[in-house]
N, C-alpha and C positions, 0 to 999 in steps of 0.2 A: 316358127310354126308352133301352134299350141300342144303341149302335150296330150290332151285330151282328147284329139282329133288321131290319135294311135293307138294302133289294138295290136297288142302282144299276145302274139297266137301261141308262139313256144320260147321255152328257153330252157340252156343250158349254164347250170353254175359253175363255177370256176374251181377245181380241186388240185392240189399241190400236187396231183399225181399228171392232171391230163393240160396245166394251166394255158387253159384260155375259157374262157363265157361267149357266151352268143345270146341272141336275141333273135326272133322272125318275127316282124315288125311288118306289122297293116297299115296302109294307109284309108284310112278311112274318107266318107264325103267331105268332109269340112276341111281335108289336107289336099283336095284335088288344086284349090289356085297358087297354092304356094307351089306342087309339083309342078303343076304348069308354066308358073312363073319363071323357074328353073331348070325348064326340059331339055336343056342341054347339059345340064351337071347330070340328072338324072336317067338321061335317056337309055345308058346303059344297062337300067335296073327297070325298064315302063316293059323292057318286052312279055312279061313273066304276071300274068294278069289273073286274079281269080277273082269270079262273078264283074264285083262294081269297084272293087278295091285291089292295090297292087300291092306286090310283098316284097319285102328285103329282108333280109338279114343280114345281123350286124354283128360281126365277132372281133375280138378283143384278146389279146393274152401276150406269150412270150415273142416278141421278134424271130427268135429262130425256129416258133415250130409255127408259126403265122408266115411267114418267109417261103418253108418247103410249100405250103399248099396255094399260094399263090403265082397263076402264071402271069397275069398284069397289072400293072399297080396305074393310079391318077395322077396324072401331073400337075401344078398350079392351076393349069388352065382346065382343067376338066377332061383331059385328054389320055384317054388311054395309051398305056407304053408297054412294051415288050418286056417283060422282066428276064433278059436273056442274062447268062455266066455272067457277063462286067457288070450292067446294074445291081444283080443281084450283090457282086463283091466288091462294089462300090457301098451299095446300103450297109450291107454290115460290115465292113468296115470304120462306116459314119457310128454305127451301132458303139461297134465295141472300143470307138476313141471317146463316144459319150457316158459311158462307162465305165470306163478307165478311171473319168473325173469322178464316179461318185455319185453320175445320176441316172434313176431308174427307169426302162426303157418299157413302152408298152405300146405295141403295134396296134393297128385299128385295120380292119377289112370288110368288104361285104360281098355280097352274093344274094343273084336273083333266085340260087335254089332254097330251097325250105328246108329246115334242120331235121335230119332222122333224129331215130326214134331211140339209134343205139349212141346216142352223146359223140357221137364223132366230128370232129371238125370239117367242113366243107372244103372239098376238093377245089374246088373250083369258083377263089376266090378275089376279088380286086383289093389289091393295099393301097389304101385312103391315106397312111401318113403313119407316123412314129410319133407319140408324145414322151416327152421327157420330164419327168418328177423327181425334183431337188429334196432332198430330207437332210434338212442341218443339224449337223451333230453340234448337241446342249455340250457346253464349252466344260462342264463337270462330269461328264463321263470319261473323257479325257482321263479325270482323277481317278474315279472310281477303276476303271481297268488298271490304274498306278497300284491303289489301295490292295484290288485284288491276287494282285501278283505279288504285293509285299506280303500279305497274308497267306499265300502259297498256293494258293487256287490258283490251277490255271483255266481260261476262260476260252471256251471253245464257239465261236460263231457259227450256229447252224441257219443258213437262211435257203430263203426261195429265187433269189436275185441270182445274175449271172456271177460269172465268175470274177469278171473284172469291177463287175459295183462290188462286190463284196470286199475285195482285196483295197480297191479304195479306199471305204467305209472303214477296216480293218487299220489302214496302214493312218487313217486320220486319228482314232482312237486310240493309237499304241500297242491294237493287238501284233501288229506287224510291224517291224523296223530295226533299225542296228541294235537299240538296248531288249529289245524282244527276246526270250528262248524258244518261242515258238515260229516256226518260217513253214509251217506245211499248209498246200491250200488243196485239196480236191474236192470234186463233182460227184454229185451223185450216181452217175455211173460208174465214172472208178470205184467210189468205194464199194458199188455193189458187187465190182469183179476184183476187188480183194477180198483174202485171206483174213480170216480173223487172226493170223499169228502173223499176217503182215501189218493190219490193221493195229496188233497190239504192240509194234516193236516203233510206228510213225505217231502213234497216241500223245506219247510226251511233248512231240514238238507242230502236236498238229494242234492249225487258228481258225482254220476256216473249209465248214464244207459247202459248196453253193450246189444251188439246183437241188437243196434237199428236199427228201421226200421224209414221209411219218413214221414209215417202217426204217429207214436210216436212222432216226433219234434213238427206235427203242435196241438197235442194235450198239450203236454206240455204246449205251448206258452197260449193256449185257458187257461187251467185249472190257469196259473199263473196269464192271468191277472185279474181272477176272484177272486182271493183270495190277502189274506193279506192287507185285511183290504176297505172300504168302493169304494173305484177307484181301487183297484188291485195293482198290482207291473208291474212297465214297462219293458219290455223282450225283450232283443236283441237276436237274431238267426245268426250264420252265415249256409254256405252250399255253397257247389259246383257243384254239381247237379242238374238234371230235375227237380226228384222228390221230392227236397228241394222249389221248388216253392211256394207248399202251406202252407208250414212253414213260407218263408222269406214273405209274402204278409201278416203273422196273425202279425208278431212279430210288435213290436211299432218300433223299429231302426232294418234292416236286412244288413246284409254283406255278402257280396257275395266275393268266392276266387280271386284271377284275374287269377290262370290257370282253372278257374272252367268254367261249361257251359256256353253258352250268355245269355241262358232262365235266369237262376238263377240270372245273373248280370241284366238287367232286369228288376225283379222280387224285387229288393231288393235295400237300399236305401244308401247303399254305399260299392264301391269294395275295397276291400284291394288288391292293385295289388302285396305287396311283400308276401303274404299270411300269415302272422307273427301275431299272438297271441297281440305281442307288439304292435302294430298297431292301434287295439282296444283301448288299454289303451292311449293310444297316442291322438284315437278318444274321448275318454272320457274325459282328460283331456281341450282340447281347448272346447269340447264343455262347460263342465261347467263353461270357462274362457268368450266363448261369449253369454255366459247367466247372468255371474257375471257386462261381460259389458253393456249389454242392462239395465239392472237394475240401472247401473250408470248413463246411460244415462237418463232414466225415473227420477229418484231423484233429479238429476241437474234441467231438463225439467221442471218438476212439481213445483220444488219448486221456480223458476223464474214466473209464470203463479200464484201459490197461492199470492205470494204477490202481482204480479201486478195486481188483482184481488181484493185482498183488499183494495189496495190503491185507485184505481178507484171506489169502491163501498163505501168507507167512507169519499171521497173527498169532495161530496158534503155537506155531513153532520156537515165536518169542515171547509170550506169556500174555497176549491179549486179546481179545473180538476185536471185531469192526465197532467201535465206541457211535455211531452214527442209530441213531431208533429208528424206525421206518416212516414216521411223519418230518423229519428231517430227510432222509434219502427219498422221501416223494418231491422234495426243495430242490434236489442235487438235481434229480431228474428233471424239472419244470426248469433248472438252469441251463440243463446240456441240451435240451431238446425244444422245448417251446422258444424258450426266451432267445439262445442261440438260434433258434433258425429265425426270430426275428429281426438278429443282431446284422447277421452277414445275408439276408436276404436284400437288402436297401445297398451291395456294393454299388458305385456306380461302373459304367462301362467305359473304360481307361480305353480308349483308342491306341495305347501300346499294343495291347493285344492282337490289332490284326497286322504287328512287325512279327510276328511270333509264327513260327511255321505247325501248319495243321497237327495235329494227332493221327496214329495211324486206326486203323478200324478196331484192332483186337487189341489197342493202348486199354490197358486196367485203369480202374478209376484211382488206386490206391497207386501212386507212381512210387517209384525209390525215393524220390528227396521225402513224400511226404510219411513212409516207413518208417526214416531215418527221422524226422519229426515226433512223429506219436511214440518211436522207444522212447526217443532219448527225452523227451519231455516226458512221457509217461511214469519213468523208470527216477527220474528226476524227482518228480510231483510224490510216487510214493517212498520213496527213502526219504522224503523231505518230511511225508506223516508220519512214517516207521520212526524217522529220528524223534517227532514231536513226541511221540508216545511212550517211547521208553529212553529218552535221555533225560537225566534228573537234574538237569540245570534249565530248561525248560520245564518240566514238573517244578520247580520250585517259583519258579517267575508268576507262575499263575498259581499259587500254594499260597493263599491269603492267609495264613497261621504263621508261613514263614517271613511273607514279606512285612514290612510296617504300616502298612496301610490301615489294619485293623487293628482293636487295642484288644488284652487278652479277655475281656467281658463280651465283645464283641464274638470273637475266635470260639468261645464258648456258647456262645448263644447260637452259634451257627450249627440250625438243627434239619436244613437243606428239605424246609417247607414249602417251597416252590416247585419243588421239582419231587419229593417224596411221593408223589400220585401215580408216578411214574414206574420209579425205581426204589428199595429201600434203603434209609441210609448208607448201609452196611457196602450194598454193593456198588454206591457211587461215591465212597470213600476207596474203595478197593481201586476203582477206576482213574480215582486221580482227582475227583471232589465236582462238582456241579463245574465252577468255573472254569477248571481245566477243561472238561468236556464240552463246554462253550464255546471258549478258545479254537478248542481244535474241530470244530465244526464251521466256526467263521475261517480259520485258518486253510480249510480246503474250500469252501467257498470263494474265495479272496484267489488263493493262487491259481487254480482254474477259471478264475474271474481274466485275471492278469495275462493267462497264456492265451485267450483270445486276440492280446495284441500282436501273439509271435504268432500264430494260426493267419492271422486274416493278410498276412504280406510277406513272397521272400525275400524281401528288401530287407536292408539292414535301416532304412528312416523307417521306423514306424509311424509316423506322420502321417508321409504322403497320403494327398487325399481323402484323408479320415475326417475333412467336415465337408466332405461331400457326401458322408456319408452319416448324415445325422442320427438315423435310426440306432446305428453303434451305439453312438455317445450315448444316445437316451437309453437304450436297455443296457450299458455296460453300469452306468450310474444308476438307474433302479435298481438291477442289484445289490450293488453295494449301499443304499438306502434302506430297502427293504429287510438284508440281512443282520446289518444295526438294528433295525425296529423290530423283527423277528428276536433279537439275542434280548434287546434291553426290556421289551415288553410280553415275550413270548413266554414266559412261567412256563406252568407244568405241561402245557400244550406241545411245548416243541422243547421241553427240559431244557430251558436255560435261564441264567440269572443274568444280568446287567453286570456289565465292564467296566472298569476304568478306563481313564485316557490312556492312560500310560500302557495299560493292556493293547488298546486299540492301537498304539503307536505300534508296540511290540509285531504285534499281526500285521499290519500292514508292511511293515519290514521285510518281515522274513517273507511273505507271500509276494513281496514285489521281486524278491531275488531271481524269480523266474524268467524274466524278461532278462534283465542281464546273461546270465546262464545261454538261451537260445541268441543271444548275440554270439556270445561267443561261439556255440558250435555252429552258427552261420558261416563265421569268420574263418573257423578250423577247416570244417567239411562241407562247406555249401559255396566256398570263394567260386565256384567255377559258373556256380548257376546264380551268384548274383551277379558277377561280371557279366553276362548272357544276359540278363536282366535289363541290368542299366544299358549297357550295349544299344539293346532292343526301344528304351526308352529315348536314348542319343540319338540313335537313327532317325527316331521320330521325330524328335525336333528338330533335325537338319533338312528333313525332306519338308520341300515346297508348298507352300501349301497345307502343311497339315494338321489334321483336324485336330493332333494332341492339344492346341493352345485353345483351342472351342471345340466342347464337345461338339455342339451343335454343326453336324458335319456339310449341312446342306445335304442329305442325304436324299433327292427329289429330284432327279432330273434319269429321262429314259436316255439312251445313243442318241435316238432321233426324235423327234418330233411328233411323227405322225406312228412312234412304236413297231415301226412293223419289222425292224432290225432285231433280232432274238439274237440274245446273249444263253447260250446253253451249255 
């Protein structure tokens, strides 16, 4: 029969609170010969006639609330039947073994009355059949629920299915099963007639609630971040829906579908536009990658500022200034800040990180290992300048009078015209002569150059990884490019004269000691967290499948197919 020749007088939508839709469906003139043609299928529904044209209606939703309002159902043949106690426990019986497998059940019914006006489903309905809808689960979600529990997320299944698709769906994916921690499944009526302190004591080990409703999600979210301990546990929500709203606005991180409503997108603080499960995981990992960098960032930062800090505050005390002018410390700056956050902004995102168990809410961004970091490099980095400055066998290495390099016409002639615009003689002889103070301006250059390799890994290889991460290389080497060509051609601008090799040899020495140095108190006071480290990297390559060996995680694939399984 043609579509065309039907007139949809009313209809009701389908809402996760009331689920089922209906239709009141005209048959118009141009549908009279096909009714006719089959007035025995339809005879049931010819009684019920308005004007020229006859009405049905056609409702659609859960089996079990299609079920109560139906007293008979059709049989193969066209023939009405009794839906008495056995048939009805005969059907859902058939319901909940098709279910059981995995697939989604949606009853169909109709009725010669007309749909009121207050959205109620018709009493007085005939069941036409059960269709049954397969959704196969993408063979990489499988992973991804791996991925996310190795990360320490646990993954909560909120859906609208009954309870035996869900537990299915669930036990197909690894939310459910012997290596699972989580075995809790309830309905949305239970949980409406629990306790939030019972709610919060099954949270840990709860996978799945079915028959959820909207206001379910946003209590969830509530009830989670009040538990587990003194801040709670942070709770991500996805939804595609209106009435996911007040779910995606409670949650700490909300994902919104990208075929879902705009309110929700919106509403929420990142869309997943290929709607994939993977996505998520995807999300979690660079997040924790540009948190792992900010962190680097702060350590580097810090520990440039603790020394120079000291140096300046015990200068006095031992007979010198801060030897630095302020168009060199605007260098030092444009090192720790621009160039630095260029360095460690290009890490890549080491899929070790999601072996690594979450942070808690009120974790500080300055952790203890990276405290014990910035002293002990700090404290390091300035006694290393305190020494350049007042120990006189370095004052004599960079003392071209003393060394032979220069001849004594030379020594004499030296009337420090390069850098007199600056400063006068008087007082950068007092300091320790142009080239010393060069020296030790490339010299903390260079070793806060250096301790970016101990900042950027608490791994004892400084290696790993590091040409994945080009960006490094290129501004660790500009640096040390730049501050050559600053030293040899910078004159009075930036008060300095040009080095020797044997200078530049010297500097580079003592300024690489610093890496040595944070080995070792790696080795001393950090064995516990590079062993956790590696550990976390071991695991990774043992586990199946894992993305350690390719980044490229295949991160694209939803549970199911057709999406409508919510991972929450």
């Amino acid at each position: 029969m043609d579509r065309t020749h039907l007139d949809v007088h009313k209809e009701v939508r389908f809402t996760s609170k009331s689920k089922f839709s209906a239709r009141s469906v005209r048959f118009a003139k141009g549908a009279y010969s096909f009714v006719n043609g089959h007035r025995e299928a339809f005879r049931h529904f010819l009684d019920r006639k308005e004007g020229s044209s006859y009405q049905i209606s056609i409702v659609r939703g859960a089996p079990e609330i299609l079920l109560e309002n139906c007293a008979h159902g059709m049989d193969s043949k066209g023939e009405l039947i009794l839906l008495d106690k056995f048939e009805r426990d005969r059907i859902q019986a058939t319901v909940n073994q098709l279910s059981s497998k995995g697939q989604r059940l949606v009853a169909i019914g109709a009725t010669a009355e007309p749909l009121t006006d207050d959205a109620e489903i018709p009493r007085d309905c005939i069941l036409l059949g059960v269709m049954c809808l397969i959704d196969k689960v993408r063979p990489n979600s499988i992973r991804c629920i791996e991925m996310a529990a190795q990360a320490g997320v646990q993954v909560v299944m909120v859906t609208g299915d009954k309870s035996e698709t869900a537990v299915a769906v669930a036990k197909e994916i690894g939310l459910l099963g012997p290596h699972s921690i989580t075995d809790v499944v309830i309905n949305s009526h239970e949980l409406r007639h629990m306790s939030d302190q019972k709610l919060a004591q099954i949270l840990p080990r709860l996978a799945v609630v079915a028959r959820a409703l909207p206001s379910d999600k946003a209590r969830l979210v509530t009830v989670a971040q009040h538990c587990g301990g003194r801040a709670g546990k942070v709770v991500g929500m996805t939804g595609d829906g209106i009435n996911d709203s007040a779910a995606l606005k409670k949650a700490d991180v909300s994902f919104a579908m990208g075929h879902g409503a705009e309110v929700a997108k919106e509403a929420s603080d990142i869309v997943i536009l290929d709607n994939r499960l993977s996505s998520i995981i995807s999300a979690i990992l660079y997040g924790r990658t540009i948190f792992k960098t900010i962190r680097k960032f702060v350590m580097f930062q810090s520990t440039i500022n603790l020394a120079s800090t000291f140096i300046v505050f015990v200068g006095p005390f031992m007979g010198f200034d801060f030897p630095l002018t302020l168009i060199q410390l605007l260098w030092v700056n444009l090192v720790m800040d621009t160039l630095a956050a260029l360095a460690f902004g290009g890490e890549p995102a080491d899929p070790v990180f999601l072996m690594e168990p979450p942070l808690a809410r009120d974790q500080p961004i300055i952790s203890q290992r990276m405290w014990r970091s910035i002293v002990s490099n700090g404290l390091y980095i300035a006694f290393c300048s305190v020494t350049f400055l007042t120990w006189d066998p370095i004052l004599s290495m960079f003392d071209r009078r003393i060394s032979a390099e220069l001849s004594p016409v030379d020594v004499a002639d030296l009337d420090y015209k390069d850098t007199a615009k600056v400063e006068d003689v008087k007082d950068l002889r007092i300091q320790g002569g142009p080239v010393f103070l060069t020296a030790f301006f490339s010299f903390f250059i260079f070793v806060c150059t250096f301790n970016a390799f101990n900042v950027r890994t608490p791994k004892l290889n400084l290696w790993q990884n590091i040409t994945k991460n080009k960006g490094f290389l290129v501004v660790i080497a500009a640096i040390f490019i730049l501050q050559i060509l600053f030293c040899q051609v910078g004159g009075a601008l930036l008060r300095t004269v040009p080095l020797t090799l044997r200078e530049w040899a010297c500097l580079f020495i003592m300024s690489v000691m610093v890496v040595p140095f944070d080995l070792l108190r790696k080795i001393l006071f950090e064995a516990e967290g590079v062993q956790q480290t590696r550990r976390y990297h071991e695991a990774a390559l043992r586990t199946p499948n894992t993305p350690v060996k390719k980044l490229q995680i295949q991160l694209d694939n939803p549970v199911t197919e057709t999406n409508d399984i919510k991972m929450d």
